[in-house]
C-alpha positions as CSV (number, residue, x, y, z in Angstrom):
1,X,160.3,71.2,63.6
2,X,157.5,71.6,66.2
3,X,154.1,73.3,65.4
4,X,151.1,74.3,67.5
5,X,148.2,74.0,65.9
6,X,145.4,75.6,68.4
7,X,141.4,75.1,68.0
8,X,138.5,77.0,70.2
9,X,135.5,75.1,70.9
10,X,132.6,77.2,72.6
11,X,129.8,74.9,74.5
12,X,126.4,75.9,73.4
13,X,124.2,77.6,76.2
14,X,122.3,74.6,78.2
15,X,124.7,72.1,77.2
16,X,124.3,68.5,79.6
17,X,126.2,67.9,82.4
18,X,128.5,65.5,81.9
19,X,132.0,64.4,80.9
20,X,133.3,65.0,77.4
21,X,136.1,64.0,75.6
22,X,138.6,65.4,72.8
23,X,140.3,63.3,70.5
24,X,142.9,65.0,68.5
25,X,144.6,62.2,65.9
26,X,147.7,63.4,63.9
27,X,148.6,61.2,60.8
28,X,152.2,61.6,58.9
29,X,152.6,59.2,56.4
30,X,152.5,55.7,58.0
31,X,153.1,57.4,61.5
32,X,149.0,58.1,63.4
33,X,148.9,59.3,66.9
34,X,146.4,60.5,68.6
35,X,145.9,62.5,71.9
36,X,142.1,62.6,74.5
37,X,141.2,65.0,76.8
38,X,138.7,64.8,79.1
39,X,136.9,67.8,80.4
40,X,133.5,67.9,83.1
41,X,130.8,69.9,82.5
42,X,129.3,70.8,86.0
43,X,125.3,71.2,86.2
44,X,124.7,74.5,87.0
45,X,122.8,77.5,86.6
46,X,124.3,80.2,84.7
47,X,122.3,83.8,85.1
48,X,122.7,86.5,83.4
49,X,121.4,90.0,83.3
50,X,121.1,91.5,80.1
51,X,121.7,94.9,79.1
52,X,119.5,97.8,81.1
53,X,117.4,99.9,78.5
54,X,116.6,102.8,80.3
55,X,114.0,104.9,78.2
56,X,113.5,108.6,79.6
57,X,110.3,110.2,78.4
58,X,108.4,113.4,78.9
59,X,106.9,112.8,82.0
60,X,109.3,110.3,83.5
61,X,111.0,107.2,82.3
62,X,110.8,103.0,81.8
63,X,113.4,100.7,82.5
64,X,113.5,97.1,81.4
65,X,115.9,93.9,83.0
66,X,116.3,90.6,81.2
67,X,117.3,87.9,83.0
68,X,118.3,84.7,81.3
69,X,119.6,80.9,82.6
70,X,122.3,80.0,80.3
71,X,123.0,77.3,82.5
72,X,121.6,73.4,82.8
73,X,120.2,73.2,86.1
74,X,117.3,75.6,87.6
75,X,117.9,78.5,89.3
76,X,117.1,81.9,90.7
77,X,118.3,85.6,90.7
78,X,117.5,88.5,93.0
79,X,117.3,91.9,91.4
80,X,117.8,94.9,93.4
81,X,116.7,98.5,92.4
82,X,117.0,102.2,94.1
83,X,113.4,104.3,93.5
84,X,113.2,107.2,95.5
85,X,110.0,107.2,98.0
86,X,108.8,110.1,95.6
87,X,109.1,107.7,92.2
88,X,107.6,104.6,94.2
89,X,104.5,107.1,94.2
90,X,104.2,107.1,90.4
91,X,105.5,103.4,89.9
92,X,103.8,101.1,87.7
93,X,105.1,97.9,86.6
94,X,105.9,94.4,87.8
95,X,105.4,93.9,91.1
96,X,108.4,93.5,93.2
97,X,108.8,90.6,95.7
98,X,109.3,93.1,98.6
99,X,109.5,96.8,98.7
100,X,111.1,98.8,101.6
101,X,112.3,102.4,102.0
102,X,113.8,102.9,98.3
103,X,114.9,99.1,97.9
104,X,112.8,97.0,95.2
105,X,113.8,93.6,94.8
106,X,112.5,91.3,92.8
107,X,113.3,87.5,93.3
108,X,112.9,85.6,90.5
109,X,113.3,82.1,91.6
110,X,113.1,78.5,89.8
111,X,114.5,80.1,86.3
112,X,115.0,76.7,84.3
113,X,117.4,76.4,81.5
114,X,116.5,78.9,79.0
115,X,114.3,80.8,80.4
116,X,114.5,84.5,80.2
117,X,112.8,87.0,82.6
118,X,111.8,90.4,81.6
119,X,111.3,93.0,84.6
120,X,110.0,96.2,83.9
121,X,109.1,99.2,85.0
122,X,108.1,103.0,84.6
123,X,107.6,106.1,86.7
124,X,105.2,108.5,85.3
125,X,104.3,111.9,86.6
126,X,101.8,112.7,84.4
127,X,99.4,112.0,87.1
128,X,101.2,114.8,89.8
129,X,101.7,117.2,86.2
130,X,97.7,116.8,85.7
131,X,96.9,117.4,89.5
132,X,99.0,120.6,89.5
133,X,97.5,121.8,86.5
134,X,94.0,121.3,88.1
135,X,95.5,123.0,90.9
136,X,96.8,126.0,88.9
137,X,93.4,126.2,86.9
138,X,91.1,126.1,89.8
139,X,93.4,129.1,91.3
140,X,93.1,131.3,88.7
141,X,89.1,130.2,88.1
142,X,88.7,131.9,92.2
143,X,91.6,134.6,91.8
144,X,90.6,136.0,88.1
145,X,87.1,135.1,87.2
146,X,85.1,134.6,90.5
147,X,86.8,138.0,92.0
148,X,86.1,140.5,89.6
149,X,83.3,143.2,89.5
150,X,81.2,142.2,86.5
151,X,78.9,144.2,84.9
152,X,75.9,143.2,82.7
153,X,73.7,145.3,80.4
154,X,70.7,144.4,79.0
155,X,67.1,145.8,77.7
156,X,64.7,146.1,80.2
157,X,61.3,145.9,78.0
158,X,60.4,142.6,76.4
159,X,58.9,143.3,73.4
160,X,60.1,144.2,69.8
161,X,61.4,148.0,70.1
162,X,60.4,150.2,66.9
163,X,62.5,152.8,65.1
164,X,62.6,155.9,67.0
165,X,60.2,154.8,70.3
166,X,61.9,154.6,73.7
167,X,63.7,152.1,76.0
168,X,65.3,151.4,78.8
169,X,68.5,149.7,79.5
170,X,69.7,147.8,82.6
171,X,73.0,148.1,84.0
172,X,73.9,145.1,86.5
173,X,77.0,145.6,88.5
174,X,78.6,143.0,90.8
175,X,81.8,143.0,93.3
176,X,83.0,139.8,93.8
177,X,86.5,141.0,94.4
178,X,86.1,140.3,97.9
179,X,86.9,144.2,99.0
180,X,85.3,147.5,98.5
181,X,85.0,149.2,94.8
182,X,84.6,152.5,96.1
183,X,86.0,154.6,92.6
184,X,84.5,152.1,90.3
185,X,83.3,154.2,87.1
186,X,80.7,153.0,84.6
187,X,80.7,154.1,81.7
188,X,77.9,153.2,78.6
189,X,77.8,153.8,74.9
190,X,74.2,154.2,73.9
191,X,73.7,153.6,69.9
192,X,71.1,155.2,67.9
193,X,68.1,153.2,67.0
């Protein structure tokens, strides 16, 4: 009767370069064999890019890269990203090796065993939301409160007025509208003293 009998072995991240062997013995009452395998274990970088977190917020979004060597021997990865020409404007992060039209690479070179590299990087807008809102509030200062006509009443005498004597009250009327207000009406409402 013939059996398999089958066993996974999984090398360790970083494990040496070098040649390994297996030694399988099989023992049935008086009868022992036993059974190598040799195997090579290149030196080599082994890189790897984690999983992308992509974080969208309110005025734009983050993204994060990890790079790790797995391997046993140095080595280097080149990460390449699409930003618009708009986003590069609001781009803050690490600094890319080289930047041109919407390609940002990032070379990441002599990454020894173990190592892991974090690249990341945000867009933000809040700079271009705040400018606009400037923008907005500066228009309607000039269009709404500059260009009015505005009128001002005061009391013309400067002294304490007494129950029952006299005054005299200013009126102060201003166009700042920019055009004629030829039908303008004023109207006052003069209270007992």
């Amino acid at each position: 009767k013939t059996k398999v009998v089958e066993k996974t072995f999984v090398l360790p991240a970083q494990t040496t370069a070098g040649e390994y062997v297996i030694t399988a013995r099989l023992a049935y009452q008086d009868t022992a064999r036993e059974l190598e395998t040799k195997f090579l274990v290149a030196e080599r970088a082994v890189i790897r890019k984690g999983a992308i977190d992509y974080t969208p917020f309110a005025t734009g979004y983050s993204k994060t890269v990890t790079i790790a060597n797995l391997g046993n021997k140095a080595g280097e990865y080149t990460l390449k990203e699409t930003i618009s020409n708009f986003d590069s404007i609001f781009y803050s992060g690490t600094e890319p090796t080289s930047a041109s039209d919407s390609e940002y690479v990032w070379k990441v070179a002599n990454l020894k065993p173990g190592d892991i590299v974090t690249i990341s990087y945000k867009v933000d807008y809040t700079p271009l939301i705040l400018f606009l809102l400037a923008i907005l509030l500066f228009s309607w200062y000039i269009l709404v409160k500059l260009r009015t006509v505005r009128l001002t009443k005061f009391i013309m005498q400067r002294r304490v007025i007494e129950e029952g004597a006299e005054f005299t009250i200013g009126l102060d009327v201003k166009n700042a509208s920019g055009s004629n207000a030829d039908e303008a009406v004023v109207r006052d409402f003069v209270p007992p003293v």
